[in-house]
C-alpha positions as CSV (number, residue, x, y, z in Angstrom):
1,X,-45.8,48.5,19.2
2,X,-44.3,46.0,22.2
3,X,-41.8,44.1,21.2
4,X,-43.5,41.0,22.3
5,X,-46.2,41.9,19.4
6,X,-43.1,42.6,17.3
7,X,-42.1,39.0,17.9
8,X,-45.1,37.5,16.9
9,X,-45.0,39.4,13.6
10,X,-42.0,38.3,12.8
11,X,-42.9,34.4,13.6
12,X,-46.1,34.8,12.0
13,X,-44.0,36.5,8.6
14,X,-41.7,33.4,8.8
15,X,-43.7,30.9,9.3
16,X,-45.9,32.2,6.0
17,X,-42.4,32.4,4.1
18,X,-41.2,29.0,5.2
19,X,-44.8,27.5,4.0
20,X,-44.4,29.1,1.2
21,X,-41.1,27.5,1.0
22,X,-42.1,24.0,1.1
23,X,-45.3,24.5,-1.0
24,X,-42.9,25.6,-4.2
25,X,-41.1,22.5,-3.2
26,X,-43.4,20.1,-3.6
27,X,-44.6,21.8,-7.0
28,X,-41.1,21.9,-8.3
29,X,-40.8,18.0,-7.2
30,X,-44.0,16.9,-8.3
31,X,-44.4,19.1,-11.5
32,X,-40.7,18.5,-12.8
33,X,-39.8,20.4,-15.4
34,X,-41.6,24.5,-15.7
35,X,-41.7,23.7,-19.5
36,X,-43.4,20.1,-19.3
37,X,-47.0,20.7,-20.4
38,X,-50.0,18.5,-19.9
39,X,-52.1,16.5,-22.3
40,X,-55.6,18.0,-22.7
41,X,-58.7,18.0,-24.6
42,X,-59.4,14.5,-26.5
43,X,-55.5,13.6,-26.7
44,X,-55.7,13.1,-23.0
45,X,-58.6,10.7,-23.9
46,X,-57.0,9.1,-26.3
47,X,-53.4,9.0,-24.4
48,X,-55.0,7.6,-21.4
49,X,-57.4,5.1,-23.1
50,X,-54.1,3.7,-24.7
51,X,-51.9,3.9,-21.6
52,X,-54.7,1.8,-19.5
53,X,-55.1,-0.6,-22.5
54,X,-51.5,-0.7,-22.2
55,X,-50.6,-1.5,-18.6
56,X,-53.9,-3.1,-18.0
57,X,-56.0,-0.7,-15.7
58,X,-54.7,1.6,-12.9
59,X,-55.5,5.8,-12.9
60,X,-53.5,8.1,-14.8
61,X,-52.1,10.1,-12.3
62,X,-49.9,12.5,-14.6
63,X,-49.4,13.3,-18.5
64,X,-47.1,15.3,-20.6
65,X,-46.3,16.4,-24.1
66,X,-43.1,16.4,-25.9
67,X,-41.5,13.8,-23.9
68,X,-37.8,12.8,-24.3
69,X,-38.9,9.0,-25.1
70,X,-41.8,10.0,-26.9
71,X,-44.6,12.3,-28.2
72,X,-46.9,12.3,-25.0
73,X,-46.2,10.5,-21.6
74,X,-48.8,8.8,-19.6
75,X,-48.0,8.2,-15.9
76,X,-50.2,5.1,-14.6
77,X,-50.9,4.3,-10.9
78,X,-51.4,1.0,-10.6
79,X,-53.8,-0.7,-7.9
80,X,-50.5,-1.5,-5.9
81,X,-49.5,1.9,-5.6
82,X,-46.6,1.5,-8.1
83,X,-46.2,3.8,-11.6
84,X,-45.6,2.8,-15.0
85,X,-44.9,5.6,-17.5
86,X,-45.9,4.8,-20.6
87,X,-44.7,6.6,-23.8
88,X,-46.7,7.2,-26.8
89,X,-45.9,8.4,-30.6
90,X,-48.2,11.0,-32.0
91,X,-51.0,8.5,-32.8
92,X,-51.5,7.4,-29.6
93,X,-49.5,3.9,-30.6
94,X,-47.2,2.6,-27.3
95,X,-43.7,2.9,-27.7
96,X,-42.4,1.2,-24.7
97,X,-43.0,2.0,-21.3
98,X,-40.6,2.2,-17.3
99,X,-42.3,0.7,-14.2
100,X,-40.4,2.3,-11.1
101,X,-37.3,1.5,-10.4
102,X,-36.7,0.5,-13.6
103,X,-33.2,1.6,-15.9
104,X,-34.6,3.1,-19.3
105,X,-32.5,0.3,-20.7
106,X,-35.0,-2.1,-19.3
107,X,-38.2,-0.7,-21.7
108,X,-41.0,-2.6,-22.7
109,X,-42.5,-2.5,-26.2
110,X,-45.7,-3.0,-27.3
111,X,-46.6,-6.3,-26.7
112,X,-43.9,-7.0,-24.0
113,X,-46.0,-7.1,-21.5
């Protein structure tokens, strides 16, 4: 084999490894946790119909159970592009929720709206 072909290999091998690279990255940063699981079956109905109700339309753009601030998490994007996670108890019932850029200090409850 040439050594030019060689070199080609070897760009082709790292540019496979280096996309590989960045396409864990962006699973790692927009999956968070490995252990975070999704809401699924009707919970995720239920969840998101109270998380909507809750921040007043928008798309539910990412869910979780066994949240630190509550039993499920429901991440709203909202029609200006910015994200309200709202956290729900185990009967779907809002416990507060975080726009972006918000301090968890600096929760809403239900009905602070």
């Amino acid at each position: 084999m040439s050594n030019r072909k060689r070199l080609y290999i070897a760009g082709a091998i790292a540019a496979i490894v280096a996309l590989a690279a960045v396409g864990g990255g962006i699973a790692v940063a927009g999956g968070g946790d490995d252990n975070e699981q999704p809401i699924a079956g009707n919970a995720l109905d239920q969840a998101s119909k109270a998380a909507l109700a809750h921040t007043g339309g928008g798309v539910v753009t990412e869910t979780e159970v066994g949240d630190e601030e509550g039993y499920y998490e429901v991440e709203v994007t909202l029609d200006g592009g910015s994200q309200v996670d709202v956290h729900l108890d185990e009967n779907f019932r809002v416990l507060n929720s975080v726009a972006d850029g918000e301090e968890s200090g600096e929760q809403e409850g239900p009905g602070d709206d």
